[in-house]
PAZAPA-4460 file (N, C-alpha, C; in steps of 0.05 Angstrom, whole numbers, plus 32768, in hexadecimal, padded with zeros to 4 digits):
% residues 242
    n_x    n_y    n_z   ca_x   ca_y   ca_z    c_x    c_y    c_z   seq   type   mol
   8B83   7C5F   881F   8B6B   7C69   8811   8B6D   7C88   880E     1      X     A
   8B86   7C96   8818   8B7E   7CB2   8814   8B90   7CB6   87FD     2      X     A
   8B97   7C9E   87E6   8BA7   7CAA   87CB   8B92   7CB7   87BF     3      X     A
   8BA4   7CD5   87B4   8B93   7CE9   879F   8B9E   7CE2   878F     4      X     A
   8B85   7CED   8776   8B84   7CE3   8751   8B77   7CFC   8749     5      X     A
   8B8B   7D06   8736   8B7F   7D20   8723   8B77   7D0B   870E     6      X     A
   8B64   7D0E   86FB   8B5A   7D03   86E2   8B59   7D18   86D6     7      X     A
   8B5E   7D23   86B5   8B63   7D31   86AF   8B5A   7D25   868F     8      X     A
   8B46   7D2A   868C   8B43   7D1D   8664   8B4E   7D34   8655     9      X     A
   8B5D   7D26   8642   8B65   7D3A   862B   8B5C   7D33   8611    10      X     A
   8B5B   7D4E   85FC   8B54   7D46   85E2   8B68   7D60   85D4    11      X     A
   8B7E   7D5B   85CB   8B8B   7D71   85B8   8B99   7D83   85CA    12      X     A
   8BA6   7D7F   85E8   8BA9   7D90   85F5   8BCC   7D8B   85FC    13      X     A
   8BDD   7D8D   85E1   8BEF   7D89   85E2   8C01   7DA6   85ED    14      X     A
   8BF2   7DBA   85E3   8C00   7DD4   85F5   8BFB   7DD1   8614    15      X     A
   8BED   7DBE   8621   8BE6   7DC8   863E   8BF2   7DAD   8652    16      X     A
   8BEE   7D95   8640   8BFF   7D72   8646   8C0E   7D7F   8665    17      X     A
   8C28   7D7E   8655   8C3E   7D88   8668   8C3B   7D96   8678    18      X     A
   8C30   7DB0   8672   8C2E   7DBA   8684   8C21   7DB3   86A7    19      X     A
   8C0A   7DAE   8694   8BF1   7DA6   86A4   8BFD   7D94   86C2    20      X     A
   8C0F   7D82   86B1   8C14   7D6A   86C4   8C2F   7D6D   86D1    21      X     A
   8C38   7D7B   86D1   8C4C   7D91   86E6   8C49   7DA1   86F1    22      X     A
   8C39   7DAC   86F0   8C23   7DBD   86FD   8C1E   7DAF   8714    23      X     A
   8C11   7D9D   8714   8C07   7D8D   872E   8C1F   7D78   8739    24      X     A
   8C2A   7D70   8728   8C40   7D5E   8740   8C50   7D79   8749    25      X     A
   8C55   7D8E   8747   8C63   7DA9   8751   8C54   7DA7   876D    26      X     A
   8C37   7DA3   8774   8C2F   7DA5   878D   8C38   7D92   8799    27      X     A
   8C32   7D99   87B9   8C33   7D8A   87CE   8C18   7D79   87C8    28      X     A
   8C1C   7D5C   87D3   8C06   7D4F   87DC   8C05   7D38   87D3    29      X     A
   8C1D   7D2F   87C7   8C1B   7D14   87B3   8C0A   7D12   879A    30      X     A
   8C00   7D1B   8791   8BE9   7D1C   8776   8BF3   7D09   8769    31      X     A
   8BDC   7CF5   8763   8BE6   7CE6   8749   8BD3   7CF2   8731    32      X     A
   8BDC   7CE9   8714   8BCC   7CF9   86FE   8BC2   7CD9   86F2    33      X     A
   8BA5   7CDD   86DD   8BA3   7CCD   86D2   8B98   7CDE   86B5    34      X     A
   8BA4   7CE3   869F   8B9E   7CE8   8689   8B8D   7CD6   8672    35      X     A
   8B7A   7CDB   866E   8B6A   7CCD   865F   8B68   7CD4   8647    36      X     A
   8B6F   7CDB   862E   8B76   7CDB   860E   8B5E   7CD0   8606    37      X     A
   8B4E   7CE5   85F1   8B3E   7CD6   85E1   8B46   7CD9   85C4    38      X     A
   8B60   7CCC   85C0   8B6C   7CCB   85A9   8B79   7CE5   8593    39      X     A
   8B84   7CED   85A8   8B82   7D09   85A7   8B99   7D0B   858C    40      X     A
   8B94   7D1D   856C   8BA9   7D10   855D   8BC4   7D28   855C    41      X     A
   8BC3   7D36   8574   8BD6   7D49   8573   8BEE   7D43   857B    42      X     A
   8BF3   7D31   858D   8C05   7D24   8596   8C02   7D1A   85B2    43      X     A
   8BE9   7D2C   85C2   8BEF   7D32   85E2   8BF6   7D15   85F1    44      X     A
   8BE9   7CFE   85EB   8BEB   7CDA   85F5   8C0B   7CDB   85ED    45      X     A
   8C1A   7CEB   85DE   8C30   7CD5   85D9   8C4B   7CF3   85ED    46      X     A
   8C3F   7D02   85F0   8C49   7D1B   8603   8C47   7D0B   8625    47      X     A
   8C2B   7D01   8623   8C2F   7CF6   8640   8C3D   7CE0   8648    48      X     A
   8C37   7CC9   8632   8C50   7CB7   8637   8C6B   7CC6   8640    49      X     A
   8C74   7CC9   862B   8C8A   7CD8   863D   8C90   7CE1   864C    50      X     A
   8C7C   7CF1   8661   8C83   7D01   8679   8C82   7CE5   868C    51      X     A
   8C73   7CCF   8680   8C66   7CB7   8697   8C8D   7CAF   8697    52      X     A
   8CA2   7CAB   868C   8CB5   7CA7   8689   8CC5   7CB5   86A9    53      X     A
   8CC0   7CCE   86A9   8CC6   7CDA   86C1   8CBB   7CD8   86DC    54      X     A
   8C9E   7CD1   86D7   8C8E   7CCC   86E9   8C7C   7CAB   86F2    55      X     A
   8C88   7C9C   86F0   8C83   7C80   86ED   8C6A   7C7E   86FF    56      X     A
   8C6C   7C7F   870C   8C5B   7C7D   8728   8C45   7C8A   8735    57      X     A
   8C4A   7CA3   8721   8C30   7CBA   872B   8C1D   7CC0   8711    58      X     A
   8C2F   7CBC   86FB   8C14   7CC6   86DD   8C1A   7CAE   86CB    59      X     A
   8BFA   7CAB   86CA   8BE7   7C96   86BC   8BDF   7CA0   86A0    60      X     A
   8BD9   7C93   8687   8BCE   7C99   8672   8BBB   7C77   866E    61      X     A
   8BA3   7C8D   8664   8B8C   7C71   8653   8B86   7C79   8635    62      X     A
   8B92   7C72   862E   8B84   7C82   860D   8B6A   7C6F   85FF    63      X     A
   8B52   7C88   85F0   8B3E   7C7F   85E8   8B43   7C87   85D4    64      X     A
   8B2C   7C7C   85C1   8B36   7C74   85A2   8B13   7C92   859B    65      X     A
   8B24   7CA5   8590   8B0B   7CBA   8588   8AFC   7CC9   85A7    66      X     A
   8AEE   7CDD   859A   8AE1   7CEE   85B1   8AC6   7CE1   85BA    67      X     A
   8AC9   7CDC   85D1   8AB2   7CC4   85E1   8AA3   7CD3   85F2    68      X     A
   8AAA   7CF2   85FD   8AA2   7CFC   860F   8AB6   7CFA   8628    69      X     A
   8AA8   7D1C   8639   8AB8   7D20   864A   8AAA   7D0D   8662    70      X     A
   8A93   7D08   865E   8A89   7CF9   867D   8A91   7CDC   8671    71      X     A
   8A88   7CD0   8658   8A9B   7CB5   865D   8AB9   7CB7   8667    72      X     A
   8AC9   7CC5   865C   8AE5   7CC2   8663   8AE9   7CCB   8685    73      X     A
   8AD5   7CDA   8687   8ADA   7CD5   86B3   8ACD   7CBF   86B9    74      X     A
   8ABF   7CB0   86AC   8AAF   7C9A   86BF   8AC9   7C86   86BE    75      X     A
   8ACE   7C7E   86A1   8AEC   7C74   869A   8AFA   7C78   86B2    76      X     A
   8B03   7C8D   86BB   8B20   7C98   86CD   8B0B   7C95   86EE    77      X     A
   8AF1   7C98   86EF   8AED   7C8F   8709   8AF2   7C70   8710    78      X     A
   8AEB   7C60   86FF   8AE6   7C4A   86FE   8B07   7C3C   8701    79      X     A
   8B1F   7C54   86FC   8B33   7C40   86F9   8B42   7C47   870E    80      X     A
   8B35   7C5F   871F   8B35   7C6A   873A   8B34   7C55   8750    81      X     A
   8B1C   7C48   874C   8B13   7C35   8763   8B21   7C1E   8764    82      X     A
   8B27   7C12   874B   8B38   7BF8   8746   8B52   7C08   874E    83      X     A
   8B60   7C18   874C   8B7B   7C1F   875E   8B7C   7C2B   8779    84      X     A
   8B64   7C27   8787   8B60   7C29   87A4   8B68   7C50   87A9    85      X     A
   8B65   7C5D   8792   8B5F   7C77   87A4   8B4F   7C7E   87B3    86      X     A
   8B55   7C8C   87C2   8B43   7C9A   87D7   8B34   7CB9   87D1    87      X     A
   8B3D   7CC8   87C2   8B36   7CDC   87AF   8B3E   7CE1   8793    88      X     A
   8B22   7CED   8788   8B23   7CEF   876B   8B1A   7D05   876B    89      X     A
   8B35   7D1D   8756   8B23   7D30   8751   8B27   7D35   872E    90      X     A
   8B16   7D47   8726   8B12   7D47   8702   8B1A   7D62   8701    91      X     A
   8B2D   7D68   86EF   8B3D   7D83   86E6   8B43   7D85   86D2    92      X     A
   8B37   7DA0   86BA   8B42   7D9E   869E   8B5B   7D9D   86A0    93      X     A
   8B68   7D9A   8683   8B82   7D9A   867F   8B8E   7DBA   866E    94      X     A
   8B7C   7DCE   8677   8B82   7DEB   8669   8B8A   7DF9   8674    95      X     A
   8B8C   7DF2   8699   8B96   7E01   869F   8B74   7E17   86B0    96      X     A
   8B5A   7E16   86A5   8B46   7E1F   86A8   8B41   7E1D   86D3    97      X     A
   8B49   7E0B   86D9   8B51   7DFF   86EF   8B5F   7E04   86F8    98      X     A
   8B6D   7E17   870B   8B8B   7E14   871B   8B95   7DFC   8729    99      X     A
   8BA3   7DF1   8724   8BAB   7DE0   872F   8BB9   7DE0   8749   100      X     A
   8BBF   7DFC   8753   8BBA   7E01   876B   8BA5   7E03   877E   101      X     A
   8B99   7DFC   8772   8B75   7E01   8780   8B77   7DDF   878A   102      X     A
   8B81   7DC6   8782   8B7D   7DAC   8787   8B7F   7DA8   87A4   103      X     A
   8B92   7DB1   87B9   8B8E   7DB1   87D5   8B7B   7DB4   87DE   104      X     A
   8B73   7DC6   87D4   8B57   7DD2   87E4   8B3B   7DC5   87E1   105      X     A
   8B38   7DB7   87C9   8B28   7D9F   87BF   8B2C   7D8B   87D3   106      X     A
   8B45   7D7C   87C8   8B46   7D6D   87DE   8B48   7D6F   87F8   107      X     A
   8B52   7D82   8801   8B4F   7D8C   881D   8B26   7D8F   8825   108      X     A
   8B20   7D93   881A   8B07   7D9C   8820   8AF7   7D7D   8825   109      X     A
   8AFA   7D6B   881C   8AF3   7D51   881E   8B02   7D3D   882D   110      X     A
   8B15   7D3F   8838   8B2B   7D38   884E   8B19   7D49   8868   111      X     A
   8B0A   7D5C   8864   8B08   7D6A   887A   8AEB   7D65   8882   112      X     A
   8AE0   7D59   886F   8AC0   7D46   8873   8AAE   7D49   885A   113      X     A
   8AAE   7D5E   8848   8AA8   7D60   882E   8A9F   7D41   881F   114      X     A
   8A88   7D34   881B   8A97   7D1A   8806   8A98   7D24   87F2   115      X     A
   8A90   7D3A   87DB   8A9C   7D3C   87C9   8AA0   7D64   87CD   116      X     A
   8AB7   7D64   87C1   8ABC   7D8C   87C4   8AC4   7D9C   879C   117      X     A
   8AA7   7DAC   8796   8AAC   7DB6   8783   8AC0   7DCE   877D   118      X     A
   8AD4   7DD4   876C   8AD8   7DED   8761   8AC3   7DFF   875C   119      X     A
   8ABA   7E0F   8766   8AA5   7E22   875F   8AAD   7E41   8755   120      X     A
   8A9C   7E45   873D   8AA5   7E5C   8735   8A90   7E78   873D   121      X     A
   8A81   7E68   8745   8A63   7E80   874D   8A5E   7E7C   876C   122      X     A
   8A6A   7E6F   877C   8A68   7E6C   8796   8A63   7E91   8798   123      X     A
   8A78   7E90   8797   8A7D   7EB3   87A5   8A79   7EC2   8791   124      X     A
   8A61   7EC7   8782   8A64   7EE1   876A   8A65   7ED1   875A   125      X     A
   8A7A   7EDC   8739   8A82   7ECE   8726   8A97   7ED0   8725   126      X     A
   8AAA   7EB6   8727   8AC3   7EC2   8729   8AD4   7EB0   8701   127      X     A
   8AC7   7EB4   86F6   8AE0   7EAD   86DD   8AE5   7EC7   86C9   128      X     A
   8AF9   7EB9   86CA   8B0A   7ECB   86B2   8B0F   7ED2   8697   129      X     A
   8B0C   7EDD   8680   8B18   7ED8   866C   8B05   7EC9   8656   130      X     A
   8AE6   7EC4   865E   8AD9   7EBD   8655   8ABD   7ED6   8649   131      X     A
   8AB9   7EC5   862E   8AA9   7EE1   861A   8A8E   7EDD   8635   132      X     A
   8A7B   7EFA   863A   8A6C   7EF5   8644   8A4D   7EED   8647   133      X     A
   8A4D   7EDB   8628   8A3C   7ECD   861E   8A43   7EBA   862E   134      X     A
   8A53   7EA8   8633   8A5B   7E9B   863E   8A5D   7E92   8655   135      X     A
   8A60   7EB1   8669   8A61   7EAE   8682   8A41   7EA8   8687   136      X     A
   8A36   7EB7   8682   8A14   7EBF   8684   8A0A   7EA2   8677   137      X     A
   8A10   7E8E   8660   8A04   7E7C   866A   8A0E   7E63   867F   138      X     A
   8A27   7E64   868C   8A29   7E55   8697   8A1E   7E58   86B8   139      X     A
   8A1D   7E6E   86B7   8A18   7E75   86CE   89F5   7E74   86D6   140      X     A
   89EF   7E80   86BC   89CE   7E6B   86BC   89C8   7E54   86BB   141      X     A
   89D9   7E44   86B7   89D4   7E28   86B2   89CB   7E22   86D3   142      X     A
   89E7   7E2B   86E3   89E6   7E22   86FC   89CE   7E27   8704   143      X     A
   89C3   7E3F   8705   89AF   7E48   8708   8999   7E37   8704   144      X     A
   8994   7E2A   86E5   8978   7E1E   86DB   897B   7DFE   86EA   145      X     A
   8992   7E02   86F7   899C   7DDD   8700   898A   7DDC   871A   146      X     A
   8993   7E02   872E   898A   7DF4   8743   8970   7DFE   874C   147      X     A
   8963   7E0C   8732   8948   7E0E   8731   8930   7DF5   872E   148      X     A
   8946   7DEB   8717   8936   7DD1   870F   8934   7DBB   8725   149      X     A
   894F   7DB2   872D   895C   7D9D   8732   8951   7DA1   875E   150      X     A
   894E   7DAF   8767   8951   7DBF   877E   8965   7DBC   8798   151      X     A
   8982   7DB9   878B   8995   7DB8   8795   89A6   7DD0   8799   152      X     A
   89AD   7DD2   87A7   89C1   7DEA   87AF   89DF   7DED   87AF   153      X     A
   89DC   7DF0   8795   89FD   7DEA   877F   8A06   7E08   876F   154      X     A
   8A10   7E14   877C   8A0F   7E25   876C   8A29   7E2D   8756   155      X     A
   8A37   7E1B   8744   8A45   7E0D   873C   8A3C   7DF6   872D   156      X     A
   8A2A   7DEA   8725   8A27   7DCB   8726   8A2B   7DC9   8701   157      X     A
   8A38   7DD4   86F5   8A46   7DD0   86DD   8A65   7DD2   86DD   158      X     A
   8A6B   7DD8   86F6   8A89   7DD6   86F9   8A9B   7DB3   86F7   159      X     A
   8AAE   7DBA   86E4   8ABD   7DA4   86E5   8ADA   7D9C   86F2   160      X     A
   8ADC   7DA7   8702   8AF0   7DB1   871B   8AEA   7D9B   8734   161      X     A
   8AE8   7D87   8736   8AD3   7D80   874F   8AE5   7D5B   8764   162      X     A
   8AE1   7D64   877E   8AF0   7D4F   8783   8AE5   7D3B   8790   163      X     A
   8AE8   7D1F   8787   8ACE   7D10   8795   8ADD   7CFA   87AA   164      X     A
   8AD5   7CEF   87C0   8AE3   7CE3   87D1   8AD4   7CCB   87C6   165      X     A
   8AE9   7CB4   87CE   8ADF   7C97   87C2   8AC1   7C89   87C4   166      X     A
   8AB5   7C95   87DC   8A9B   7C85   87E0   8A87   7C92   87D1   167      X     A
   8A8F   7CAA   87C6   8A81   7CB2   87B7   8A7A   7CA1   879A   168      X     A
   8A92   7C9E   8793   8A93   7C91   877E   8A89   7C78   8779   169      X     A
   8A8C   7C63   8792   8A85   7C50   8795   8A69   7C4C   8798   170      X     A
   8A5F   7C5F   87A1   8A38   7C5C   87A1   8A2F   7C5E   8787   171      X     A
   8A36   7C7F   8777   8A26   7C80   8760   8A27   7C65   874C   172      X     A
   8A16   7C56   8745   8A12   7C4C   872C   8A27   7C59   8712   173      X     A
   8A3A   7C59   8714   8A48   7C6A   8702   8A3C   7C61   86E7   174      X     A
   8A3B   7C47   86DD   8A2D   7C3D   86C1   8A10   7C4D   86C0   175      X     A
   8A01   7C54   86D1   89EA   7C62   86CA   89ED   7C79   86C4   176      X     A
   8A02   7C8B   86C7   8A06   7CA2   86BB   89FA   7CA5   86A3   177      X     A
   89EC   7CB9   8699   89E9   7CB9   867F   89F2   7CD3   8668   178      X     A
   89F7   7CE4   8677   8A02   7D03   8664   8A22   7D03   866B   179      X     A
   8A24   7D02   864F   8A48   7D00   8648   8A53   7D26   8642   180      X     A
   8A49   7D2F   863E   8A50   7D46   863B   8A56   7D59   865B   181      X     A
   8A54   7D71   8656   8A57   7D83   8670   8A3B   7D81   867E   182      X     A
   8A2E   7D78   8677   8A12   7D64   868B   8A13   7D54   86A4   183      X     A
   8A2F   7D47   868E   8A35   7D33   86A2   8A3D   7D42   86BB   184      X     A
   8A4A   7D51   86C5   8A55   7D5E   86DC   8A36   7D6D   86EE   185      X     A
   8A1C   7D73   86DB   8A07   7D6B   86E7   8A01   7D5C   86F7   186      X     A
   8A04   7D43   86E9   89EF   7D2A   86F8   8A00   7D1C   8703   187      X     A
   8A18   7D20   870A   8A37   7D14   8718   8A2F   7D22   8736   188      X     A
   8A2D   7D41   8735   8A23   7D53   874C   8A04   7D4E   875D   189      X     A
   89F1   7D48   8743   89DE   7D48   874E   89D6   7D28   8762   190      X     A
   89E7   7D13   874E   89E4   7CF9   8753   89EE   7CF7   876E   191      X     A
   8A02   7CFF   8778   8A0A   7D04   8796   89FE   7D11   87A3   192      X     A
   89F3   7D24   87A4   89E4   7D36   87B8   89C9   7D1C   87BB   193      X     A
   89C2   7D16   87AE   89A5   7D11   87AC   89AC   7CF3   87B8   194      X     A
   89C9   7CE7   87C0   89C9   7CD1   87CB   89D0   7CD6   87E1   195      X     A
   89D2   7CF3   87F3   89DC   7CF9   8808   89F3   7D05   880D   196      X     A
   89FE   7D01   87FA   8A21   7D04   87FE   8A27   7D26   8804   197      X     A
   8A36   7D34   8811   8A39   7D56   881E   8A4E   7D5B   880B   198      X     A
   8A40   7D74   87FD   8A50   7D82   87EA   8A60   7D96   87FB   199      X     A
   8A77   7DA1   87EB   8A82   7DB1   8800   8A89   7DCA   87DF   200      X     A
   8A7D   7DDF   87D8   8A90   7DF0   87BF   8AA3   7E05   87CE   201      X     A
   8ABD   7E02   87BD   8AD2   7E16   87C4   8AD5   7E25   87AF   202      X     A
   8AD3   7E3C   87BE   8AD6   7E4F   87AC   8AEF   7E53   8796   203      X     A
   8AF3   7E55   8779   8B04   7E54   8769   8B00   7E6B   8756   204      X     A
   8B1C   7E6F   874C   8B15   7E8C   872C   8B21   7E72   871A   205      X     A
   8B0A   7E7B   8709   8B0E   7E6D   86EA   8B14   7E75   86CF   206      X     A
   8B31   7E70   86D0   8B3D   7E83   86B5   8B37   7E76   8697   207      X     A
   8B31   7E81   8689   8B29   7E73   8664   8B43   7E6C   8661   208      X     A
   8B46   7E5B   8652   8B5C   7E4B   8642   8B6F   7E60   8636   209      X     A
   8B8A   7E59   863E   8B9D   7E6B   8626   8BA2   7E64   8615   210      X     A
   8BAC   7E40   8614   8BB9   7E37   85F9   8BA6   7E21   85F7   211      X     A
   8BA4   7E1A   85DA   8B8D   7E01   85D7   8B79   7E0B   85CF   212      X     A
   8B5C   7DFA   85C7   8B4A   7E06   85BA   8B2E   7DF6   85D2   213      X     A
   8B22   7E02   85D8   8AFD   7E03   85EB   8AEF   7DEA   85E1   214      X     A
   8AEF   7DDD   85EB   8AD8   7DBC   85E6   8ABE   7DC7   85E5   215      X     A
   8ABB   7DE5   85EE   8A96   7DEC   85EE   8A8D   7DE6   85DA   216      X     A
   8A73   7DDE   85DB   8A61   7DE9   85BD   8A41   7DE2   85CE   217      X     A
   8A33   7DE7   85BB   8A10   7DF5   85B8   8A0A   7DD5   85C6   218      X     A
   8A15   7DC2   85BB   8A08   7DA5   85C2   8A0D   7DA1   85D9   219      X     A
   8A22   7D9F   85E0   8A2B   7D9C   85FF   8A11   7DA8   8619   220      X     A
   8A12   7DC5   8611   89F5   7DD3   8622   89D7   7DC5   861F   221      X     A
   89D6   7DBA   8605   89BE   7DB6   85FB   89B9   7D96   8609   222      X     A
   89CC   7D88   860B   89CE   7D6C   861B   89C6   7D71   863A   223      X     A
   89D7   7D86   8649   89CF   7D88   8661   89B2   7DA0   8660   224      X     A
   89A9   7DAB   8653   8993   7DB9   865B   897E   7D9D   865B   225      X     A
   8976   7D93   8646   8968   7D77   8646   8964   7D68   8654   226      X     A
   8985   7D52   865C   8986   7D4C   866C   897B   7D4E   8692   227      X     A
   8987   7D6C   8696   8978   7D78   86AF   895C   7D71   86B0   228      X     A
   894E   7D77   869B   892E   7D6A   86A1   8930   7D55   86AD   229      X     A
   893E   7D40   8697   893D   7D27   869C   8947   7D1F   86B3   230      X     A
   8951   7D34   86C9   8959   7D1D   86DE   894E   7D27   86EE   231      X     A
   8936   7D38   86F2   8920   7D44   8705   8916   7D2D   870D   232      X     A
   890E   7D1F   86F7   88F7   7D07   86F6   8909   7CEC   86F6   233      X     A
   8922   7CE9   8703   892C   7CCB   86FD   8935   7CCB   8723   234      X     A
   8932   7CAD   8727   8937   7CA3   873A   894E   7C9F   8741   235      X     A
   8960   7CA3   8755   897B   7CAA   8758   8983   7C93   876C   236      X     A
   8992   7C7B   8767   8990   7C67   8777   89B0   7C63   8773   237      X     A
   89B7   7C52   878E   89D4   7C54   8796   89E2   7C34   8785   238      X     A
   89F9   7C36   877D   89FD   7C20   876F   89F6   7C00   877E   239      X     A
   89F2   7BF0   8770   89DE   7BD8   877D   89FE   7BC5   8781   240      X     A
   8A05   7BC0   879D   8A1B   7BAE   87B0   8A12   7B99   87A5   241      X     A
   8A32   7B8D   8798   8A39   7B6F   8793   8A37   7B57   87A9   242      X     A
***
């Protein structure tokens, strides 16, 4: 039960594929990858096949047909988590925004009693990089309006860096999820705290993308500001045992 799983959704991220996923088998620790494609038409699904050629055993591909969202395509890759008996799951872009040296320490942090351990970029200060600071300023308020609203003590809780140990996974209702966007990493955070589970954030610097083009836009924020209301007032119940 202690196999680790990077999930990693891609859309158009044929400059970062390769890299990305040598990057992490380069570490110590066994990492397995699972790449999730939402039909991406640049080539990146047919880049990973190939590396799966070298790597039989450790990287996975699921390809989806069009852009479905980033929280469907992790519920997807949690869900295919549990049916292959891992023991940790953590979620990491594929830009590189993430060090992928930072993955030890994720999972280390939940090996060490953590059930789930975030990448945090505001633990300590602000630590990203390379980002306009329109940008910084609203992400960093978001966290802010999350754990004003929400009254959790996340200070991070839009981070998509995050590593979750299996029983985590196995409680949430994952099908009740409802925000597919960067929300989703909201109510993924909040849905655990609020079922007990001990957060642990490690501190991380978060560099902007070099190659490739930003999934942001206006909607994405506008889903999780909304949303956040909406889960002040919803009942947070643990998935219902077969």
């Amino acid at each position: 039960m202690d196999k680790k799983l990077v999930i990693i959704p891609t859309y158009n991220e044929i400059e970062n594929a390769e890299k990305i996923i040598r990057a992490v088998f380069a570490l110590d620790g066994g990492y397995h990858i699972l790449i999730i494609d939402d039909g991406s038409p640049d080539g990146t699904a047919a880049a990973v096949k190939k590396l799966m050629e070298e790597f039989p055993d450790r990287l996975f591909l699921l390809e989806r047909s069009g852009k479905l969202g980033l929280g469907t395509a992790y519920i997807t890759g949690f869900k295919w988590a549990l049916e292959k008996d891992y023991g940790y799951v953590c979620e990491m872009d594929a830009d590189f925004s993430h060090d992928p040296a930072d993955l030890p320490r994720l999972f280390g942090a939940c090996a060490e009693g953590a059930d789930f351990a975030v990448g945090s970029r505001y633990k300590e200060g602000v630590s990203v990089v390379n980002w306009p600071i329109g940008r910084i300023i609203m992400s960093y308020f978001a966290s802010v309006y999350v754990r004003k609203m929400l009254g959790v003590k996340i200070f991070d809780s839009t981070a998509g860096f995050v590593c979750y140990s299996r029983k985590v996974l196995e409680t949430i209702d994952l099908d009740a999820v409802r925000m597919k966007g960067y929300g989703f990493q909201i109510e993924m955070k909040y849905t655990a705290v609020k079922l007990g589970f001990r957060i642990a954030e490690v501190p991380v610097i978060f560099v902007n993308r070099k190659e490739g083009t930003s999934k942001m836009s206006g909607s994405i924020f506008g889903e999780a500001f909304w949303g956040v209301m909406a889960l002040r007032f919803r009942k947070i119940s643990p998935k219902a045992q077969k």
